[in-house]
N, C-alpha and C positions, 0 to 999 in steps of 0.2 A: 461377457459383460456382467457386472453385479448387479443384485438386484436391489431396487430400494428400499433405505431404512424410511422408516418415520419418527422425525425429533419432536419433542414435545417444549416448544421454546414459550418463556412470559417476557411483556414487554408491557408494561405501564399498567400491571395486575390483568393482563390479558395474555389468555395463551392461547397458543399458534402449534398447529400441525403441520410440519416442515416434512415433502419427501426428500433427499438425497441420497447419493450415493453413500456407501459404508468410509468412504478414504475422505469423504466430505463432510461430514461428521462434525470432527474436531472443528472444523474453521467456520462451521454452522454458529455452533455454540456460542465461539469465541465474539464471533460477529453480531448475534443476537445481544450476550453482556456488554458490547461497547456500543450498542443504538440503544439498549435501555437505559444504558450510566449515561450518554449523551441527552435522551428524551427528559428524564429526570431532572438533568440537570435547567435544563431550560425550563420545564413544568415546575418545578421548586423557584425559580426567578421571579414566577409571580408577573411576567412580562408577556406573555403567551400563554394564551386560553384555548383549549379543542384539542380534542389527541389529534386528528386532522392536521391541526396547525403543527404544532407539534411535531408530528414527524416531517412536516414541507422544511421547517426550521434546520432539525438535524440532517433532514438528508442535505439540505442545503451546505451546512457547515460540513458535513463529511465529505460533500464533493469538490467545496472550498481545500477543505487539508490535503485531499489526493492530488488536486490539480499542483497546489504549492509542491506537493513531495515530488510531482514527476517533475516541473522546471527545479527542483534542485538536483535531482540526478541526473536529472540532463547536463547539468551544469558541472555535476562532478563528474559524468562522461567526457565531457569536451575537455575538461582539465585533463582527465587522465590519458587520453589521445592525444595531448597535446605531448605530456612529460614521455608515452611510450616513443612518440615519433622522434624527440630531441633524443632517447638514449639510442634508438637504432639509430640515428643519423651520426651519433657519436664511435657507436661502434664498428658502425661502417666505415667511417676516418680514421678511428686505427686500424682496422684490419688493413685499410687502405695506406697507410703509413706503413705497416708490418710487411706488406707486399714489396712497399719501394725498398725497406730495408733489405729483401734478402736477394733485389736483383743487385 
């Protein structure tokens, strides 16, 4: 098991001492820049006041877009189970035609 890093992340001119893992790292980072461009961008709206608030907002909205992302890939799952099952059921009827052919 590795042991942990410590990141040194800012989010609304506030920095944060993050432990993770070493392989966790990068997606640390990545995650930290997209809740600060997210808080920003609400704090600049001028519509929401309190980093408090603020973060309830963004996290709000970010669990809004995850929820959305997972019923679409649900959605492109069921499609693509659908198209798998039509071509095996195609390929089954010819091999199944191929078979009557060579009695």
């Amino acid at each position: 098991m590795s042991e942990a890093v410590r990141v040194n992340i800012r989010i609304l001119e506030r920095d944060y001492q993050i432990s993770c893992s070493p392989q966790e790292r990068a997606a640390l980072l990545e995650s930290a820049e997209l809740l600060n461009t997210r808080m920003r961008e609400i704090r600049d709206s001028g519509r929401v006041m309190g980093v408090e608030r603020i973060a309830v907002m963004a996290a709000l909205n970010l669990a809004n877009e995850l929820l959305h992302s997972r019923e679409r890939g649900e959605v492109l799952e069921t499609k693509a189970k659908a198209r798998v099952r039509a071509m095996r059921e195609r390929v089954e009827g010819a091999l199944q035609s191929s078979r009557q052919l060579e009695l």
